[in-house]
N, C-alpha and C positions, 0 to 999 in steps of 0.2 A: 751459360755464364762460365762452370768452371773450362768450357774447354778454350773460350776465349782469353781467361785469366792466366793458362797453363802456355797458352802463346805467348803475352806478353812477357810472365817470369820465362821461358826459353829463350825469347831475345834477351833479355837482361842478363840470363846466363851467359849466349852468346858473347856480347858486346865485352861484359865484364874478360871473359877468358880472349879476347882479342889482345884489350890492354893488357894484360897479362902475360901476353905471348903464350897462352898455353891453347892445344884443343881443347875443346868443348868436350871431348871423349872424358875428360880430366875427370871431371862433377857428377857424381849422381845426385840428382834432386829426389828430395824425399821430402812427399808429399804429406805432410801432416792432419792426422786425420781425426785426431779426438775432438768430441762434442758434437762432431758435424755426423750431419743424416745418411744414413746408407747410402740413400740416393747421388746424393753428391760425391760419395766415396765411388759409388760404381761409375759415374759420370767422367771420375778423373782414372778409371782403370780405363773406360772404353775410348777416352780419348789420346791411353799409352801410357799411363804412367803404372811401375810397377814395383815401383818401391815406395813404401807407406809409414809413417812413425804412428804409433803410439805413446798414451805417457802413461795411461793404467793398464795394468794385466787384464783386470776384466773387460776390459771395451779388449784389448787383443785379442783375449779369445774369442769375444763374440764376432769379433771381425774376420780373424780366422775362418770360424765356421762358417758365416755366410756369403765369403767371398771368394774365387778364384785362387785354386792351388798353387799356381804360376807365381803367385804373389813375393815378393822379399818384404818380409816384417821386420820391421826394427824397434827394438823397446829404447826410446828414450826418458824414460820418464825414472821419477828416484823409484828403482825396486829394492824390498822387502825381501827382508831372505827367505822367511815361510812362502813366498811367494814365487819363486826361483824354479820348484819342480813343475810346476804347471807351465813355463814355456821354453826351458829346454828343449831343444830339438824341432821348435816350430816357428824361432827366430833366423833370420840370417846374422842379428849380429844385436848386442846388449850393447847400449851407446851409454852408458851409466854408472859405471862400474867405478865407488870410487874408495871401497877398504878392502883389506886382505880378507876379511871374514866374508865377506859378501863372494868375491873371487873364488873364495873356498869350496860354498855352497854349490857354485855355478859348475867347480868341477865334480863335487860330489854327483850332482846330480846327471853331470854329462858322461861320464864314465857310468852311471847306475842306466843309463838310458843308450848308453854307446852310442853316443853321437860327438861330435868335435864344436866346440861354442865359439866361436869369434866375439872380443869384445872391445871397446874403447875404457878407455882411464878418462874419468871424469876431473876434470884438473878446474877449479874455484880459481882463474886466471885474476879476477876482478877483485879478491878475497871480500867478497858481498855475505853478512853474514846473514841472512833472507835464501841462499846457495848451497847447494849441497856440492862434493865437487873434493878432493885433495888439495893440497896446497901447491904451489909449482914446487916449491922445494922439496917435498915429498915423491915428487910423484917417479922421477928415475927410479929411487929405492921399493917402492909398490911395485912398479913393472919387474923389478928383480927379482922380490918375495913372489909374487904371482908364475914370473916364467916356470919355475921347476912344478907347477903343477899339471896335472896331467890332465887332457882332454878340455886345455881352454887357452886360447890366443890372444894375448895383447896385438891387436892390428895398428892402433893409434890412438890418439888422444880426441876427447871430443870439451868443449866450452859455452857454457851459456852468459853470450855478453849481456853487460846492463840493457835497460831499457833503455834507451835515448832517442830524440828526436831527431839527432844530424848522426846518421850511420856512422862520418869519420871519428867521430869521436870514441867510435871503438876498433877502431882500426888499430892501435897499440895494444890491444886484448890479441888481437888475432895474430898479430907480428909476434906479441909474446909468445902463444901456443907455440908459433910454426918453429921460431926460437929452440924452445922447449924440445921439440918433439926430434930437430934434426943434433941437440945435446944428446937427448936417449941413444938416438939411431947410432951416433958415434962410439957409445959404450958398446955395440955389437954385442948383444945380450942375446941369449939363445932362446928363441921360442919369442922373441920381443920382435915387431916393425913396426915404425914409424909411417904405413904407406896412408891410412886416413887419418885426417883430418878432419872431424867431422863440427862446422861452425858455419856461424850466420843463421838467421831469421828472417821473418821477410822484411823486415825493419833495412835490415845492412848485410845480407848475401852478399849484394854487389860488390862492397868493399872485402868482405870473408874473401871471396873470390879472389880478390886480387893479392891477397894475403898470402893464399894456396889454399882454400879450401877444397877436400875433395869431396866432402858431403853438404848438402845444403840442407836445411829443415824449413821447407814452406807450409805455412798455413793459411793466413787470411789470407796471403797475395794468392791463394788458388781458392778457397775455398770461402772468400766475403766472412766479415768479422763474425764474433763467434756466434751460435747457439745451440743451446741445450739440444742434446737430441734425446735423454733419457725421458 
């Protein structure tokens, strides 16, 4: 099932990046992997996918430990500052990142760890108060405070649109990001890029796509709606 699923979201990635005029190279799909059963996480490694989201630390690390080195983790989920030293240095990238204090931690601990953290600015596009996330107005000035810290990367901004039933309907969330992110990139701020993107679900990737997303976060469309695996 998921490796038939992980075709259909590939054409859709496809197609979407046609209209777009962009390659397909563009998008890494990040396969979303909380709640769902080992099994099916290993299912969607051996049918090539290798980049994974999480939203809790602890499913991270357990997933960490039981699954292929090779892997690119990525913490999407809201994190906890107490919670910060436990996955320094074993993420490729914090998609969540959305106050100075939390950024702080993240260098603390990558500097105590001597490793370099990549992260996104969490930007509340939608201002959904149910959302964690900076406000768009805020968010150039955070990528500011953040840059001079040392041993952590603003790479780009990420977004969690509404829920909605007609994906276009959040098509102005994602034009707004892109908006946003090519203001920052104008400020030419040291130690700041604008190069991800990281938006859409499996609801509206297609249109995130056509926006410019360069990250996608898939879950049910790979892995059938949820269940518990604890």
């Amino acid at each position: 099932m998921v490796q038939e699923n992980l075709e259909a979201v590939k054409s859709i990635i496809n197609a979407s990046c046609k209209r777009a005029g962009r390659p397909e190279s563009d998008v890494t799909l990040i396969a979303v992997s909380k709640t769902k059963p080992l099994e099916l996480v290993r299912e969607a490694y051996e049918a090539g996918v290798r980049d994974f989201g999480e939203n809790k630390v602890q499913d991270l690390l357990e997933r960490i430990e039981a699954m292929p080195s090779d892997i690119r983790w990525h913490m999407i989920g809201h994190l906890q500052r107490n919670k910060v030293k436990y996955i320094v240095g074993k993420v490729a990238m914090i998609h969540s990142v959305d106050s100075l204090r939390l950024a702080e931690e993240i260098s603390k601990e990558s500097v105590r760890h001597q490793v370099e953290t990549d992260i996104l600015l969490e930007v509340n596009v939608a201002g959904e108060e149910s959302k964690f996330g900076v406000s768009p107005e805020e968010t150039a000035a955070l990528a500011e405070a953040i840059s001079i810290l040392p041993a952590v990367h603003v790479r780009g901004l990420m977004t969690i649109a509404p829920f909605v039933e007609n994906a276009e309907e959040n098509r102005l969330i994602f034009r707004k990001l892109k908006q946003l992110s090519v203001d920052i990139e104008s400020k030419s701020i040291d130690n700041v890029s604008m190069t991800v993107l990281s938006m859409g679900m499996t609801g509206d990737y297609s249109v995130a796509i056509e926006e410019g997303a360069a990250c996608v976060r898939v879950g049910t469309g790979i892995f059938g709606e949820r269940e518990p695996w604890h």
